[in-house]
DOKEKE-647935 format. One record per residue (C-alpha): x, y, z. Coordinates in steps of 0.25 Angstrom, whole numbers, plus 5000, padded with zeros to 4 digits. Example, Ala and Ser with C-alpha at 12.3 -4.5 7.8 and 13.67 -1.06 7.14 Angstrom:
<rs>
<r><u>5049</u><v>4982</v><w>5031</w></r>
<r><u>5055</u><v>4996</v><w>5029</w></r>
</rs>
This chain:
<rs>
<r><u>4883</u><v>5062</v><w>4901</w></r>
<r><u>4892</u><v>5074</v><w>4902</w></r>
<r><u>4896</u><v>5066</v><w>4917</w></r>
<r><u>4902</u><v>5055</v><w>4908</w></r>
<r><u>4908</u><v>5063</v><w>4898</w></r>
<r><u>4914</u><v>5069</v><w>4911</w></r>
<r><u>4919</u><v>5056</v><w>4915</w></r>
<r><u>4924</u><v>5049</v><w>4904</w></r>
<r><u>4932</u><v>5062</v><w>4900</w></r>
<r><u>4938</u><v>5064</v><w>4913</w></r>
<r><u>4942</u><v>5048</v><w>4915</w></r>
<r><u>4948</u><v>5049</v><w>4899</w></r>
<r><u>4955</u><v>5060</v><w>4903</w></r>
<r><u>4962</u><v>5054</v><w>4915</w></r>
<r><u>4963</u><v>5042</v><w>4907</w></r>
<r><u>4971</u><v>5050</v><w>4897</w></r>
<r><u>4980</u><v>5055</v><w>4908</w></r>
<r><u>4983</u><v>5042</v><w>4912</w></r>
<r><u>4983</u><v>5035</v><w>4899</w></r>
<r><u>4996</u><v>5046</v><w>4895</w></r>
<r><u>5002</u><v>5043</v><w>4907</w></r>
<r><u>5003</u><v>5028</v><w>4905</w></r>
<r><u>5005</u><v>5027</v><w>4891</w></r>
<r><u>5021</u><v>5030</v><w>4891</w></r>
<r><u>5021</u><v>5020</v><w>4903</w></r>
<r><u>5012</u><v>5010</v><w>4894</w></r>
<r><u>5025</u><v>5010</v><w>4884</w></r>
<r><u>5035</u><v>5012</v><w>4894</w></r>
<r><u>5028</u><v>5001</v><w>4904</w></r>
<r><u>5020</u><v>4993</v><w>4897</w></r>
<r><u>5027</u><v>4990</v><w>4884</w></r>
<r><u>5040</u><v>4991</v><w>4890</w></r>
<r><u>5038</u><v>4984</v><w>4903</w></r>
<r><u>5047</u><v>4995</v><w>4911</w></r>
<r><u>5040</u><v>5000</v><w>4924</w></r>
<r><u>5045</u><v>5017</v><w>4920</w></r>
<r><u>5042</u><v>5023</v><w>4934</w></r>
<r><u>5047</u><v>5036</v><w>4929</w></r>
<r><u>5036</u><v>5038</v><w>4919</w></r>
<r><u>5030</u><v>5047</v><w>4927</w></r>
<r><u>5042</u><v>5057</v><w>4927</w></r>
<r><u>5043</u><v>5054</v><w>4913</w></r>
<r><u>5028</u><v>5061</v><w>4912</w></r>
<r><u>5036</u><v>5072</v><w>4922</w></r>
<r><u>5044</u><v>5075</v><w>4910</w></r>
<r><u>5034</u><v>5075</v><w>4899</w></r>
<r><u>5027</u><v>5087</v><w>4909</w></r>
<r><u>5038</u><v>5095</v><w>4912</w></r>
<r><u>5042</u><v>5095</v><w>4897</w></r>
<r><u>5029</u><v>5100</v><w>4895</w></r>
<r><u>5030</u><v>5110</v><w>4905</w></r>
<r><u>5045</u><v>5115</v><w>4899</w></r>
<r><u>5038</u><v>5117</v><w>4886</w></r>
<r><u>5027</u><v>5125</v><w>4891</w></r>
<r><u>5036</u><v>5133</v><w>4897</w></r>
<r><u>5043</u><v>5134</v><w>4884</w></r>
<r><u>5031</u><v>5137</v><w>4875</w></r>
<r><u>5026</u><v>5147</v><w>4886</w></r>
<r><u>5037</u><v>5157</v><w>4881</w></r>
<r><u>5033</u><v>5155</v><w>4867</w></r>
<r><u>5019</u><v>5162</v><w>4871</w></r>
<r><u>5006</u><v>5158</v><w>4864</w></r>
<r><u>5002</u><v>5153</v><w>4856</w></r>
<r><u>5016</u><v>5143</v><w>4856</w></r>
<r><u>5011</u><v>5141</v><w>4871</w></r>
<r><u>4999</u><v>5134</v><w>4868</w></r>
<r><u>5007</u><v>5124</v><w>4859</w></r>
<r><u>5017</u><v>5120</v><w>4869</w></r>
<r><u>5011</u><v>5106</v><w>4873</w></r>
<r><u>5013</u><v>5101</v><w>4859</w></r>
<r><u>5027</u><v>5104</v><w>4861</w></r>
<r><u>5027</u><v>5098</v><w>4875</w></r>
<r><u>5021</u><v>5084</v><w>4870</w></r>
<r><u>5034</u><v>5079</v><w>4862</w></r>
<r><u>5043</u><v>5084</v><w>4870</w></r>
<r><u>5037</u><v>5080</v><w>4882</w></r>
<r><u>5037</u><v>5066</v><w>4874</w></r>
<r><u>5052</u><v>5068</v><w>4869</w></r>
<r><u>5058</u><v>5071</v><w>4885</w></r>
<r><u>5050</u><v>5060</v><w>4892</w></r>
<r><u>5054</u><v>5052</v><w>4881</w></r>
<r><u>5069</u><v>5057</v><w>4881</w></r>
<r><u>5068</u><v>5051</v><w>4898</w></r>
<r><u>5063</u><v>5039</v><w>4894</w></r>
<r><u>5073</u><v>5036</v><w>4885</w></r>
<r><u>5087</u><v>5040</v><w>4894</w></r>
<r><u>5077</u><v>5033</v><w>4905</w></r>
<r><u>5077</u><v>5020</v><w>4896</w></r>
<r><u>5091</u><v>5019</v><w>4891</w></r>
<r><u>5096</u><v>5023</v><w>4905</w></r>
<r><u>5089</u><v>5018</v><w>4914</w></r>
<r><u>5077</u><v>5006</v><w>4910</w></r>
<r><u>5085</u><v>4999</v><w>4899</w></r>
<r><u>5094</u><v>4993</v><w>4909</w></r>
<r><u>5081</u><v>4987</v><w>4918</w></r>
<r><u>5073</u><v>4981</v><w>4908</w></r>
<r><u>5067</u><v>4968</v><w>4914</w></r>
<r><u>5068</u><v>4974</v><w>4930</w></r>
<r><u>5055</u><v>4980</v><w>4931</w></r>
<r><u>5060</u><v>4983</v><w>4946</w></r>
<r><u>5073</u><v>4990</v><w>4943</w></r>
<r><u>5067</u><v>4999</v><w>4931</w></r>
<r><u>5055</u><v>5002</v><w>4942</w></r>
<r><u>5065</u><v>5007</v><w>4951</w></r>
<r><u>5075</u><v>5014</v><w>4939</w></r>
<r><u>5062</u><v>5022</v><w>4933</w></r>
<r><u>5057</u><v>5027</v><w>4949</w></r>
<r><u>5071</u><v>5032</v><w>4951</w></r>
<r><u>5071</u><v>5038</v><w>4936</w></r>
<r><u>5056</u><v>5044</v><w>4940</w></r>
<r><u>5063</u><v>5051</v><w>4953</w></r>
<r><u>5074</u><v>5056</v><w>4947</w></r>
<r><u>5066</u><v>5064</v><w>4935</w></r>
<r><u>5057</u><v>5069</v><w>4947</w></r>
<r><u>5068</u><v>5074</v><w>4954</w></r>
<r><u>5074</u><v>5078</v><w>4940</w></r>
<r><u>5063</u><v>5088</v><w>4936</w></r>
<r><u>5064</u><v>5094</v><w>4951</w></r>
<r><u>5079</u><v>5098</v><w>4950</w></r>
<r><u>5080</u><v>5100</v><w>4935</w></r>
<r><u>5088</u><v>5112</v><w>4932</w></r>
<r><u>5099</u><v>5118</v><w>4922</w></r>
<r><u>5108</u><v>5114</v><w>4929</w></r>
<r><u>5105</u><v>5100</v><w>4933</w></r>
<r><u>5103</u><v>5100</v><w>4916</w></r>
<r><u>5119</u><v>5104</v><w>4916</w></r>
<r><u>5121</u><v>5095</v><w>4925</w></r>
<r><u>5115</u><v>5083</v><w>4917</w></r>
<r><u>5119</u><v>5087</v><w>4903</w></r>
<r><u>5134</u><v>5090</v><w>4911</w></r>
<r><u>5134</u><v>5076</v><w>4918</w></r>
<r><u>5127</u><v>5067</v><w>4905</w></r>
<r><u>5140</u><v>5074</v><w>4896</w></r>
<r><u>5150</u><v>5070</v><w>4906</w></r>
<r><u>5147</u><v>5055</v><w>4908</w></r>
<r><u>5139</u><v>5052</v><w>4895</w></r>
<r><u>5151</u><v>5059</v><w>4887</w></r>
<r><u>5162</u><v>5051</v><w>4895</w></r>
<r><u>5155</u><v>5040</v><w>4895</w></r>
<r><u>5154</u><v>5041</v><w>4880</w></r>
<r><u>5171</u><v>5045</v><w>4879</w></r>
<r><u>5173</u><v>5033</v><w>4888</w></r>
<r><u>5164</u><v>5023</v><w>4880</w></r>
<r><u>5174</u><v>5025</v><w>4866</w></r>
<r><u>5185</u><v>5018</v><w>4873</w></r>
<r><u>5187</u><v>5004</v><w>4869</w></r>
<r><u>5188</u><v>4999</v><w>4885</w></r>
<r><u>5173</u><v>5007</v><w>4887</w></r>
<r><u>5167</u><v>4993</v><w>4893</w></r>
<r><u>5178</u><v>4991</v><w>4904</w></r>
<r><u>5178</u><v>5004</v><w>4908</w></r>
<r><u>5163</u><v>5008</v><w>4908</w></r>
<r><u>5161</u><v>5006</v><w>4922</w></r>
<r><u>5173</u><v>5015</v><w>4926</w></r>
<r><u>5169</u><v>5026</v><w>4915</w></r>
<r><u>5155</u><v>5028</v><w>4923</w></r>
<r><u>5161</u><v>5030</v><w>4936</w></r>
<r><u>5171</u><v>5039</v><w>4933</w></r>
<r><u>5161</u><v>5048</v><w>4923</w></r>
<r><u>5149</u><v>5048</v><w>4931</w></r>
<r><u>5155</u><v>5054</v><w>4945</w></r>
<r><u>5163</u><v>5061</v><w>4938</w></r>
<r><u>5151</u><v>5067</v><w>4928</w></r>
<r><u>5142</u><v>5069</v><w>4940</w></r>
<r><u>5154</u><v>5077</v><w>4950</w></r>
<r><u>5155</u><v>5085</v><w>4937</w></r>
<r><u>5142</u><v>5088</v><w>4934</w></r>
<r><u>5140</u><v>5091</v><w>4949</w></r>
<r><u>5150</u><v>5101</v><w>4952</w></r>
<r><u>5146</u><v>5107</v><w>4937</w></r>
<r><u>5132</u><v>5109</v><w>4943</w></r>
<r><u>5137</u><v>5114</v><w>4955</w></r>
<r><u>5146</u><v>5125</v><w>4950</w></r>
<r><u>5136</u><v>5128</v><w>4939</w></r>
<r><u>5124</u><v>5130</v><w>4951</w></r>
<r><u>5133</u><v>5139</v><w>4959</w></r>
<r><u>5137</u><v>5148</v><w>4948</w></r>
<r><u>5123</u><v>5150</v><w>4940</w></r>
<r><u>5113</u><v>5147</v><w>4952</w></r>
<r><u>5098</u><v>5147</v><w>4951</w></r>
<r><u>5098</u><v>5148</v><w>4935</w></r>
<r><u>5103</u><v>5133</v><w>4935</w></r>
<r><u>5099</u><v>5128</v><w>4946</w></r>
<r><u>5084</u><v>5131</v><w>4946</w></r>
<r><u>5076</u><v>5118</v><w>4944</w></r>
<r><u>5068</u><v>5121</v><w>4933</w></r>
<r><u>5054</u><v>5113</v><w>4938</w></r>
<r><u>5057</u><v>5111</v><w>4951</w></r>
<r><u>5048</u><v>5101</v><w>4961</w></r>
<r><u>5036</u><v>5110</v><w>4958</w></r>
<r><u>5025</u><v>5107</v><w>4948</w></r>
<r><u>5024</u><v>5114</v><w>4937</w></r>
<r><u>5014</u><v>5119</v><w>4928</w></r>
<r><u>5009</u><v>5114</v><w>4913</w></r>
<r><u>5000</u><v>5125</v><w>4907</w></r>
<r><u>4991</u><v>5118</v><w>4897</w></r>
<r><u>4991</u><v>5128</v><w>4883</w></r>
<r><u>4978</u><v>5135</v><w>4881</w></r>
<r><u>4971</u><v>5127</v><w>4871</w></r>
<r><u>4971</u><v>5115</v><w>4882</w></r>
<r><u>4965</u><v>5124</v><w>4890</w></r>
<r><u>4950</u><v>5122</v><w>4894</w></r>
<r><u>4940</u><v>5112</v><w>4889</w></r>
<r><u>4928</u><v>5107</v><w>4881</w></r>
<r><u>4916</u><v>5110</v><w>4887</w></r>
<r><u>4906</u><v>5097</v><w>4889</w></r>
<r><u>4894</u><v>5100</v><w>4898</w></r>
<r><u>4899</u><v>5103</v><w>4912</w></r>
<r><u>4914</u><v>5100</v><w>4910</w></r>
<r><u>4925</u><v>5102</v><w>4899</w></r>
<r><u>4935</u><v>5093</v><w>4893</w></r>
<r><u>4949</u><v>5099</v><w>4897</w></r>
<r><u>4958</u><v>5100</v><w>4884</w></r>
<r><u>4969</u><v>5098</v><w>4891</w></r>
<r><u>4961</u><v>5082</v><w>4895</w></r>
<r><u>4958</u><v>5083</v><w>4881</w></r>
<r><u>4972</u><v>5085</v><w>4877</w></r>
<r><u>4977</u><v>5073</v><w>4886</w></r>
<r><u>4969</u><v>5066</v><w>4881</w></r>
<r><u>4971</u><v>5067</v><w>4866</w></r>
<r><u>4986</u><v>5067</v><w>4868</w></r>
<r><u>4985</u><v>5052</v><w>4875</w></r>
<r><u>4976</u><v>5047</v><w>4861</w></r>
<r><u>4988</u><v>5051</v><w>4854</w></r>
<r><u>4999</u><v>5047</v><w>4864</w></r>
<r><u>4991</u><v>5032</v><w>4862</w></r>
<r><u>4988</u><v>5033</v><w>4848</w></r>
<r><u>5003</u><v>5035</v><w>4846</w></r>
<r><u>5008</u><v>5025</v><w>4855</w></r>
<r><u>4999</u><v>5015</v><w>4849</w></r>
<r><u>5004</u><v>5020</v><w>4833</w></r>
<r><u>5016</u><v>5019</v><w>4838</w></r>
<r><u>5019</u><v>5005</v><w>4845</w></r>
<r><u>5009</u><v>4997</v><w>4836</w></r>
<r><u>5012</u><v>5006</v><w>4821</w></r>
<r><u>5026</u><v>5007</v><w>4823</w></r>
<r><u>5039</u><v>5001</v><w>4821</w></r>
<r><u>5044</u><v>5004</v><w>4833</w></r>
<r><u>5030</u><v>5002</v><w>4841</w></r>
<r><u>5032</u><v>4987</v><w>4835</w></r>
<r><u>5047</u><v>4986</v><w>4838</w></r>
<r><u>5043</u><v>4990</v><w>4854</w></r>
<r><u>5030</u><v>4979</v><w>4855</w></r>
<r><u>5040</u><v>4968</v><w>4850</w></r>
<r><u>5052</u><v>4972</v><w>4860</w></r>
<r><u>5041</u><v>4973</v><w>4872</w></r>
<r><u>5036</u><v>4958</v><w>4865</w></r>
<r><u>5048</u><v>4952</v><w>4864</w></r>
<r><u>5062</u><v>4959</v><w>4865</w></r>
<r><u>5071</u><v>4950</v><w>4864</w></r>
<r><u>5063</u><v>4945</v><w>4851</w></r>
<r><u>5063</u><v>4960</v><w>4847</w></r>
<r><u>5079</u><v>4960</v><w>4849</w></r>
<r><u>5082</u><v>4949</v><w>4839</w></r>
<r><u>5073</u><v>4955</v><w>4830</w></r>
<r><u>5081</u><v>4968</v><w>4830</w></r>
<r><u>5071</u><v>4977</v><w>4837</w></r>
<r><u>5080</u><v>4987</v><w>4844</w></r>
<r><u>5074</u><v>4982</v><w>4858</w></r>
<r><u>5082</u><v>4994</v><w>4867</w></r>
<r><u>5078</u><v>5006</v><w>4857</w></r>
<r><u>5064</u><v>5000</v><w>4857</w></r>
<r><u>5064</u><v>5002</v><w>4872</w></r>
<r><u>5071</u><v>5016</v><w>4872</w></r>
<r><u>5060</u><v>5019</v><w>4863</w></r>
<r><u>5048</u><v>5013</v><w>4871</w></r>
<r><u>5054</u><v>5020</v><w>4883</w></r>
<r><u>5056</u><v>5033</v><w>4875</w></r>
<r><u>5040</u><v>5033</v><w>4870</w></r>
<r><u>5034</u><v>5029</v><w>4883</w></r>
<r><u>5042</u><v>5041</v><w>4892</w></r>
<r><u>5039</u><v>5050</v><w>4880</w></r>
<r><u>5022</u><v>5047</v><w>4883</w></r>
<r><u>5025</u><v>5050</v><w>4896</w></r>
<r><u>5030</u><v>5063</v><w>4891</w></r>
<r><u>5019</u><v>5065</v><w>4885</w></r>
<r><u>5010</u><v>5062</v><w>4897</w></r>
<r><u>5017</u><v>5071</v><w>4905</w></r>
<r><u>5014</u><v>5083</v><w>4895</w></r>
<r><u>5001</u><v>5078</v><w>4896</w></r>
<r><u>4998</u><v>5078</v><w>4910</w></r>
<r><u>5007</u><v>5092</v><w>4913</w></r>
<r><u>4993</u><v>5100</v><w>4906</w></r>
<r><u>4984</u><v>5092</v><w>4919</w></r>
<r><u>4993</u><v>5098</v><w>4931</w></r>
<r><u>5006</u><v>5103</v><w>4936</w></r>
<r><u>5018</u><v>5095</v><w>4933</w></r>
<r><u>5030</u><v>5090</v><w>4944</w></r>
<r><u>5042</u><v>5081</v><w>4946</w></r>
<r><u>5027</u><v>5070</v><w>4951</w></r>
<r><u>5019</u><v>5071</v><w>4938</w></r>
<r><u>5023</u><v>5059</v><w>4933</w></r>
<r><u>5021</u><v>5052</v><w>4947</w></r>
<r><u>5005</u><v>5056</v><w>4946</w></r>
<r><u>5005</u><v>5046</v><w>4934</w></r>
<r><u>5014</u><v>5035</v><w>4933</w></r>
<r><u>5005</u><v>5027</v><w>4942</w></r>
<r><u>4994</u><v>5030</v><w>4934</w></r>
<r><u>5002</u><v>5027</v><w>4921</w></r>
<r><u>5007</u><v>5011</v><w>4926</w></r>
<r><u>4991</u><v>5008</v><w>4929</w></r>
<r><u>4985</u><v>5012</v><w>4917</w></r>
<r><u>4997</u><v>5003</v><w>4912</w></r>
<r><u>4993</u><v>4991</v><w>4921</w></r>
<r><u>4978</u><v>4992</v><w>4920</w></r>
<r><u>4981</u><v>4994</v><w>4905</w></r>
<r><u>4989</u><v>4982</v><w>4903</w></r>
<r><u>5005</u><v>4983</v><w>4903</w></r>
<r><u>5010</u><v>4985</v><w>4887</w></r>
<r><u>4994</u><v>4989</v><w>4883</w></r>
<r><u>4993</u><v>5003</v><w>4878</w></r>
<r><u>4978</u><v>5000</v><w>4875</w></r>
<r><u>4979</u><v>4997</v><w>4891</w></r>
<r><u>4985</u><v>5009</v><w>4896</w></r>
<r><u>4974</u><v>5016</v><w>4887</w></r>
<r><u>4963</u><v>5009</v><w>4894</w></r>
<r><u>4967</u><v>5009</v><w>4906</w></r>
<r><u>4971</u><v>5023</v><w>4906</w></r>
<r><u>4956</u><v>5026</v><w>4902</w></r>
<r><u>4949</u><v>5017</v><w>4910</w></r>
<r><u>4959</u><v>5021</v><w>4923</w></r>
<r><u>4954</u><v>5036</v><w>4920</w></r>
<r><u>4942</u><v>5034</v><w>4919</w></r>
<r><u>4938</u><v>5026</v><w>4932</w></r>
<r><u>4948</u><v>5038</v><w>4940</w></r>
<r><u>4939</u><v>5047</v><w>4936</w></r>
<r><u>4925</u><v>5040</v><w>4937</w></r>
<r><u>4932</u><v>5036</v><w>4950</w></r>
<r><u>4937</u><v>5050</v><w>4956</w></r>
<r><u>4926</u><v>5059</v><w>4950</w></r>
<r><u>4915</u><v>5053</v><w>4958</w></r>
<r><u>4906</u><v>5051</v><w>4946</w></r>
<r><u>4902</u><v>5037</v><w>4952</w></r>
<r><u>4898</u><v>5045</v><w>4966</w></r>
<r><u>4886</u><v>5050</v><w>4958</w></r>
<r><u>4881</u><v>5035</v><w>4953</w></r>
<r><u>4880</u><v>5031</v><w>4969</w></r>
<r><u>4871</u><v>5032</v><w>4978</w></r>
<r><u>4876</u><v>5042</v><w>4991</w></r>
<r><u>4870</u><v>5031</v><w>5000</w></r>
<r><u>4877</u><v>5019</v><w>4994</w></r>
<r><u>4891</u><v>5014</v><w>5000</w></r>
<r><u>4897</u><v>5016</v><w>4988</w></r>
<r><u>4895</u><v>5030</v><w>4984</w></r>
<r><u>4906</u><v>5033</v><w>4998</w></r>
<r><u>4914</u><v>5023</v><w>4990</w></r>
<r><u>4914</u><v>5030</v><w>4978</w></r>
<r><u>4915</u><v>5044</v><w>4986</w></r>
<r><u>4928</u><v>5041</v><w>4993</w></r>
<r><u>4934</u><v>5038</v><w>4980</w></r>
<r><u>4928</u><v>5050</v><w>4970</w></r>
<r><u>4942</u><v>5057</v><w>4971</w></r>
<r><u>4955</u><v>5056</v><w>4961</w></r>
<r><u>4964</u><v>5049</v><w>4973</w></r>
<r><u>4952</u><v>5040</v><w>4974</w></r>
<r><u>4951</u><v>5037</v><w>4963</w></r>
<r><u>4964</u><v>5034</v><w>4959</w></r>
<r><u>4964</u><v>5024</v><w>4971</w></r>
<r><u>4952</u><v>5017</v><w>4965</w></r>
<r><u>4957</u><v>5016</v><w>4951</w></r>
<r><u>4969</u><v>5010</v><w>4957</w></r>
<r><u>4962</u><v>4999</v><w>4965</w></r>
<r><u>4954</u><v>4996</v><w>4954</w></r>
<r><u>4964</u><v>4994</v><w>4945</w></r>
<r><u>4972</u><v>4983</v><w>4955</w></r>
<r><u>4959</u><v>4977</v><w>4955</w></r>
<r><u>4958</u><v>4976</v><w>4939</w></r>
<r><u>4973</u><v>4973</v><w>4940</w></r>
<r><u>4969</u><v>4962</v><w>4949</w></r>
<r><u>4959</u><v>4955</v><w>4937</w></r>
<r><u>4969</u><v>4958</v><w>4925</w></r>
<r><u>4982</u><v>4961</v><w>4931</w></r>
<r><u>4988</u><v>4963</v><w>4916</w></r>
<r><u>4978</u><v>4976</v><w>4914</w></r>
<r><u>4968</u><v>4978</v><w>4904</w></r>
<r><u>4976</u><v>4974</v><w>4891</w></r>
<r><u>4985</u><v>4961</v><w>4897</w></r>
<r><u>4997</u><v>4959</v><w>4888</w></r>
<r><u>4998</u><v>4947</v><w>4879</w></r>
<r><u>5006</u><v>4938</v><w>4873</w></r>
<r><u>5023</u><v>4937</v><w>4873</w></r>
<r><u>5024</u><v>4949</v><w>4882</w></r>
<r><u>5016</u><v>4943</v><w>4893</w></r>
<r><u>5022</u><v>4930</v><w>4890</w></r>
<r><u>5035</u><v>4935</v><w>4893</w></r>
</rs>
């Protein structure tokens, strides 16, 4: 008995991993249709924000210490959601329809925030903030002339070298005169560290082995994140404004649905969850410019196996993938099989977590073989479409 509550509690808990990964990708993906590469790197942000106010709440002492992850949370949301706004307006508004070209936008958009967090420094931030005052700012200048149309095109080639060569030799000078104190990236390539606060320390007690609370944590904080996603796109003006754009937009234009803020705002709540999954998943391990890499393969199967626009889906299949994982990697089959049977060497070659993942993958081309639409196949004028 303790052997299955052993089980089940493990294979919920990397099924709440999982299902926290996926469900900002379940929005982002599966309502919206967008294939968002840089989901994992959202996640990155959502960590590293955790991380910055750790280190904020650290100086406070305790007991403010202990309190810091309830800070983290919204603003891990609010800065991964801030990304996936300017990452929206900028970037995947103009690729709606081209699955292939937003592929492509969103894996270059993934590298440059990898690369981002390694060199992030003050004085990239004044560099930046320097170069997005002198092209936005002229830009904004140049668009109240009358003639703004006919000259646009020579506006942005004249302001966005010139910006650059400013902001470059800014950098440059300001490098050479203050040193180390601007210059020093502030992560670096190296992992770093989430201390979980003390009262997500330790475990209860069952038998021969403890519920972490840090699982536990998870694992309440991805009822909630469902339980409000679900509130919020099905008991909500602006959850039904968002099913009739992803139904019908053009439908939802004419009826006055403003179609491009709902999809700012879609965007916006699906990079925040990611965010929030980042927080989350800092408290399990170190966190580096690949933490969201670890994940977003994870996060588009639950979202396939699911069904592609279900959140009932990703649920189940988050679960249900966790679950076999563990059953799969721990071994606990091994003890079911006779030593002397062929398949007890089958089942020990793959009674490891690699292993195991390898399995869960075959068996879900295989079950995406018999229902290539997942577990919760959409119906109706969508699919029609």
């Amino acid at each position: 008995m303790a052997l299955i509550l052993q089980s089940l509690f493990n294979g919920l808990s990397i099924g709440s991993v999982l299902l926290i990964a996926a469900l900002g990708l379940a929005i982002v993906f599966g309502i919206m249709g967008v294939i968002n590469l840089a989901h994992g790197e959202l996640m990155m942000l959502g960590a590293y924000t955790t991380f910055v106010v750790q280190n904020v709440f650290r100086g406070f002492g305790e007991p403010w210490f202990g309190f810091y992850i309830i800070a983290a949370l919204p603003l891990a949301f609010l800065v991964a959601g801030l990304a996936g706004v300017l990452l929206e307006r900028g970037v995947i508004r103009y690729l709606y329809g081209r699955p292939l070209e937003t592929l492509l936008a969103t894996w270059g958009v993934s590298l440059i925030l990898q690369q981002l967090v390694r060199s992030i420094s003050w004085l990239m931030c004044i560099q930046i903030v320097v170069f997005c005052l002198l092209f936005f700012g002229g830009l904004w200048g140049v668009k109240r002339r009358p003639d703004f149309e006919r000259i646009r095109n020579w506006a942005i080639a004249i302001l966005l070298p010139l910006s650059a060569g400013i902001t470059v030799a800014l950098g440059a000078i300001l490098g050479n005169a203050v040193g180390l104190a601007l210059t020093q990236p502030w992560f670096g390539a190296q992992g770093v560290d989430v201390t979980a606060p003390g009262w997500l320390r330790g475990g209860i007690p069952i038998g021969n082995f403890q519920l972490p609370y840090v699982r536990l944590f998870i694992i309440a904080l991805t009822v909630i994140c469902v339980v409000g996603i679900y509130l919020f796109l099905w008991r909500s003006p602006w959850g039904l404004r968002i099913r009739a754009v992803t139904q019908n937009r053009s439908m939802s234009a004419c009826l006055g649905i403003p179609t491009q803020k709902v999809d700012t705002l879609t965007f916006a709540i699906g990079s925040g969850l990611a965010g929030i999954a980042g927080c989350a998943i800092s408290l399990l391990g170190s966190v580096g410019p690949n933490t969201g890499q670890n994940y977003i393969v994870d996060a588009f199967m639950v979202v396939v196996v699911g069904g592609v626009g279900k959140i009932i889906g990703t649920v189940v299949a988050a679960l249900a993938i966790g679950l076999v994982n563990y059953l799969i990697g721990s071994g606990i089959f091994i003890s079911m099989v006779s030593p002397e049977s062929a398949l007890f060497d089958f089942l020990t070659f793959f009674a490891t977590t690699s292993m195991a993942r390898v399995m869960v993958f075959v068996l879900i081309i295989l079950f995406l073989q018999l229902r290539p639409a997942g577990l919760f196949p959409q119906k109706g004028r969508t699919v029609d479409a």
